[in-house]
TIMAR-73986 format. One line per field, with one value per residue (C-alpha): x negated, y, z negated. Coordinates in nm, 3 decimals, always signed. Example, Ala and Ser with C-alpha at 12.3 -4.5 7.8 and 13.67 -1.06 7.14 Angstrom:
2
x (-1.230, -1.367)
y (-0.450, -0.106)
z (-0.780, -0.714)
END
This chain:
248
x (-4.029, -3.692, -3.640, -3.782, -3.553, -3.266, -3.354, -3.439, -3.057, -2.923, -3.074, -2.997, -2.626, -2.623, -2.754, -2.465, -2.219, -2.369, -2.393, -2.047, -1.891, -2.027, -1.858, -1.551, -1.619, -1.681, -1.383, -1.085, -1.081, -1.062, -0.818, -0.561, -0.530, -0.184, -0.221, -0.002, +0.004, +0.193, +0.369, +0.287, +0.112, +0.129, +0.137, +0.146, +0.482, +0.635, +0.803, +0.708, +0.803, +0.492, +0.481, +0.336, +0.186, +0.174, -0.052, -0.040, -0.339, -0.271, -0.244, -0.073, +0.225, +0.424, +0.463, +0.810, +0.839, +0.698, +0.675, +0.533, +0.488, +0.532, +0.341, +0.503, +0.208, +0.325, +0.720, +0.891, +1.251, +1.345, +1.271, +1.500, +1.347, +1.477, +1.637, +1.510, +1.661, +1.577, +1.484, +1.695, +1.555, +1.599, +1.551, +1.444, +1.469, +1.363, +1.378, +1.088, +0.911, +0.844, +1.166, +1.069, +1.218, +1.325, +1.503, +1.629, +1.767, +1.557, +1.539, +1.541, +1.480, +1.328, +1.257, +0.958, +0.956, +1.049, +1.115, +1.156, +1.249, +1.313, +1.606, +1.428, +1.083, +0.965, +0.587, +0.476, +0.105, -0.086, +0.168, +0.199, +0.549, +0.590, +0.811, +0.895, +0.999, +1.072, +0.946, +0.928, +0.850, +0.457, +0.328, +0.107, -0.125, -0.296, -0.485, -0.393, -0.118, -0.168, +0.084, +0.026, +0.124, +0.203, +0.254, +0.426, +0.383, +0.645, +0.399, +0.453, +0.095, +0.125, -0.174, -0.202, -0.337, -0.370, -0.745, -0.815, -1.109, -1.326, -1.548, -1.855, -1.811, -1.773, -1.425, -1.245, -1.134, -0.800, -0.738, -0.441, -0.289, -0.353, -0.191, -0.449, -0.223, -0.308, -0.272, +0.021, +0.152, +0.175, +0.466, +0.527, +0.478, +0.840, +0.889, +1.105, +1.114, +1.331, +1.172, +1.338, +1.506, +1.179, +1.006, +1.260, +1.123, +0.750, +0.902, +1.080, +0.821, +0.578, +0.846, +0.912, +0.488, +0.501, +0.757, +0.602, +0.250, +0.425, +0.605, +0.265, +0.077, +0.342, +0.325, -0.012, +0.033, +0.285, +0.079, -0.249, -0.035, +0.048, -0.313, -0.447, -0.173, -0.224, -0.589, -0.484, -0.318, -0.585, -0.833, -0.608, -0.546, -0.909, -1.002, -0.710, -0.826, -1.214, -1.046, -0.872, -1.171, -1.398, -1.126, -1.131)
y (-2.495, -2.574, -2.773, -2.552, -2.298, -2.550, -2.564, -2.220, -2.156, -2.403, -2.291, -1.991, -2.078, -2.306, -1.971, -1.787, -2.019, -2.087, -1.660, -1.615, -1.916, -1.730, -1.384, -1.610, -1.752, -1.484, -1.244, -1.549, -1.483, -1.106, -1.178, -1.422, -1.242, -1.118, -0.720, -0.455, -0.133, +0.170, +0.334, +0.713, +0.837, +0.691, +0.991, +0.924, +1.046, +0.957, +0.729, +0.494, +0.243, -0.028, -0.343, -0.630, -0.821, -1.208, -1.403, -1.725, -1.913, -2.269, -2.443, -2.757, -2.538, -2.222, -2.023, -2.085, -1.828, -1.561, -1.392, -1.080, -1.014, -0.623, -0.495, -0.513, -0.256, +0.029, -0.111, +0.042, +0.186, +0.164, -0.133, -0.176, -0.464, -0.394, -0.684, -0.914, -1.181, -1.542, -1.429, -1.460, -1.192, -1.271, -0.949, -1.038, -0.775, -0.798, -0.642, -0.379, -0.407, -0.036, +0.132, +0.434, +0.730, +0.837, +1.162, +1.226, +0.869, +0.558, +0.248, -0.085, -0.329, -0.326, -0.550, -0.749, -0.983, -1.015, -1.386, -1.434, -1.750, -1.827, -1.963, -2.127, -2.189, -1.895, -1.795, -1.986, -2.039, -1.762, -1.494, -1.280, -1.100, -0.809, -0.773, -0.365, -0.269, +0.117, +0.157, +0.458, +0.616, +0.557, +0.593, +0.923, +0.782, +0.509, +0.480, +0.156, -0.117, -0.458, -0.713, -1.062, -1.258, -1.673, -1.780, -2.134, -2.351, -2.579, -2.882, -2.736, -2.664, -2.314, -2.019, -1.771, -1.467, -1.337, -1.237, -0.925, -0.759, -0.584, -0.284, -0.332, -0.681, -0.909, -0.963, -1.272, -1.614, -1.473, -1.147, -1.007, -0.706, -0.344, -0.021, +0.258, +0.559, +0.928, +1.231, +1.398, +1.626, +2.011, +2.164, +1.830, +1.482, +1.374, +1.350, +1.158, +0.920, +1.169, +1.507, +1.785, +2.121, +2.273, +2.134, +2.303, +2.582, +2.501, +2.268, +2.446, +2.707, +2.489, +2.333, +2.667, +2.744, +2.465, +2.538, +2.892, +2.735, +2.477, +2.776, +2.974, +2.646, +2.594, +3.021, +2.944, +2.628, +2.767, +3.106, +2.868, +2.689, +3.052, +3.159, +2.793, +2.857, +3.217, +3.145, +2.869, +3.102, +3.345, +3.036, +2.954, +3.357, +3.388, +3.108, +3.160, +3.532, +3.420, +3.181, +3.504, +3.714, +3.423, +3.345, +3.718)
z (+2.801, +2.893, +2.584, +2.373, +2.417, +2.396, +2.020, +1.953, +2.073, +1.898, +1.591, +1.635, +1.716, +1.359, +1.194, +1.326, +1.188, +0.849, +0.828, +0.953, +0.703, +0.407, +0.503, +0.528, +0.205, +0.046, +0.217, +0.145, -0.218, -0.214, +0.062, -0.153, -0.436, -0.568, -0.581, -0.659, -0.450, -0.467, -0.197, -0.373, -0.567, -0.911, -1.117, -1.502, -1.690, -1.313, -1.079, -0.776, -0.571, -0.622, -0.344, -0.480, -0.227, -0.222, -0.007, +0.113, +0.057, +0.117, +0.438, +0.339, +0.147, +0.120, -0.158, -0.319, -0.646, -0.772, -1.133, -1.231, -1.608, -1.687, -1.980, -2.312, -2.502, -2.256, -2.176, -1.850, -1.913, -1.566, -1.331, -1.000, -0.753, -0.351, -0.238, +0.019, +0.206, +0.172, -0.204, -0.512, -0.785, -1.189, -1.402, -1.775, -2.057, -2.389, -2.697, -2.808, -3.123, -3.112, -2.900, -2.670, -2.600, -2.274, -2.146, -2.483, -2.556, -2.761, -2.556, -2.799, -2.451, -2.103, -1.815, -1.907, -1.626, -1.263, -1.089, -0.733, -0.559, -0.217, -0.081, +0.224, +0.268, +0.110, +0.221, +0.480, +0.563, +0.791, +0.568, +0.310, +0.192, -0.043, -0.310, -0.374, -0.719, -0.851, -1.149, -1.457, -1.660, -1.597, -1.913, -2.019, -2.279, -2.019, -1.704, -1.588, -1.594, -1.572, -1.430, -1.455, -1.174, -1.126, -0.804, -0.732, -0.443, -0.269, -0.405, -0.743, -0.779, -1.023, -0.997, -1.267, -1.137, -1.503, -1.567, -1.672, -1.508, -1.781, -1.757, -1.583, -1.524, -1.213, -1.093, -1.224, -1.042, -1.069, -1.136, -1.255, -0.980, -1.153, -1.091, -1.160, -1.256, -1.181, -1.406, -1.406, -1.153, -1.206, -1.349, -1.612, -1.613, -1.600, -1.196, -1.014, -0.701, -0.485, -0.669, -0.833, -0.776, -0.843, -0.558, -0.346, -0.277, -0.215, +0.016, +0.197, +0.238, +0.362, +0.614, +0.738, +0.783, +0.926, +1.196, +1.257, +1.298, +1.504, +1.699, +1.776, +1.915, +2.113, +2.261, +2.293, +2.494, +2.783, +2.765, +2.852, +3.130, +3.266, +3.280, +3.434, +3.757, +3.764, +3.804, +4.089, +4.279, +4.288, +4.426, +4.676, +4.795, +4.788, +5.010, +5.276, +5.322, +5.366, +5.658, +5.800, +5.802, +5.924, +6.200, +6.274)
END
């Protein structure tokens, strides 16, 4: 019997593993992929700060450089990477075969690709680093962006995350990152990373609801303390006097 239920358990225990290797298997992908992922809401006719986020995926090297593509069929007039240490940043612009207009003023050339390469060791394995970049206008007349991504390894192996996902279909090996945009905010499309004067005043209203709301939870707080010793003391008087009278 004894034996027996050796093997049941170790089947069981081989089950296990084999079930939790394929969750593994099936997680790492989704895991390594280069993605891109705003830090607000990506509002179309707007601007936002988007992180794209590099993974690590290799075990035997770290990730060394970085370039991100930026779509030349809907161009970006303003692109402004954050800097990062241990990372030296290459802007490159080119010129437009259709210029676009922006705040009044045609644009002939934008930034059409981003390279970052690391000083050091760059991304070691177990790690991921993001790379923030503020960019805008988003365009109005689409719903998504697509950034194609190659990521280089200190071995000089090269993986193009550059597969566009279509409709209804599986996802890719590699899939390119994608920013889904949102429809426009109220009051215009044309927003800007630190808002307007417009937003002002909502802003300030709601700061100041805030504060009063904050104010009246607060009354209500010390006016609950009040009632919880109140209702102490009265205990405590009512038990001492039904000691007197009992001692009486």
């Amino acid at each position: 019997m004894k034996t027996i239920r050796t093997i049941k358990a170790s089947r069981l225990a081989a089950a296990g593993a084999l079930a939790g290797s394929a969750v593994l298997a099936l997680s790492a992908p989704a895991f390594a992929h280069v993605t891109v992922q705003p830090e607000s809401t990506p509002a179309k006719g707007g601007y936002v700060v988007v992180d794209f986020k590099v993974p690590n995926e290799r075990d035997d090297a770290s990730t060394t450089k970085v370039e991100v593509n930026f779509p030349t069929d809907h161009p970006l007039a303003s692109v402004m990477p954050e800097k990062i240490d241990g990372w030296k940043i290459d802007v490159t612009k080119s010129k437009l075969a259709k210029p676009i207009e922006m705040h009044g003023e045609k644009i002939s050339e934008a930034v059409t690709k981003v390279t970052w390469t690391a000083d050091g060791k760059g991304i070691e394995a177990g790690y991921f680093q993001k790379f923030p970049v503020s960019v805008g206008a988003l365009p109005e007349d689409a719903d998504r962006l697509v950034f194609k991504a190659l990521q280089t390894y200190s071995d000089k192996e090269i993986v193009r995350w550059i597969e566009v996902q279509a409709k209804g279909r599986a996802e890719p090996e590699n899939p390119a990152p994608v920013l889904e945009l949102a429809a426009a905010k109220d009051g215009g499309a044309h927003g800007t990373a630190a808002g307007t004067a417009d937003d002002a005043e909502p802003a300030a209203q709601t700061a100041a609801a805030s504060g009063s709301k904050g104010g009246s939870d607060t009354t209500a707080r010390v006016l609950g303390v009040v009632g919880i010793v109140v209702g102490a003391a009265g205990v405590a008087y009512g038990v001492l006097a039904g000691r007197r009278r009992t001692t009486a």
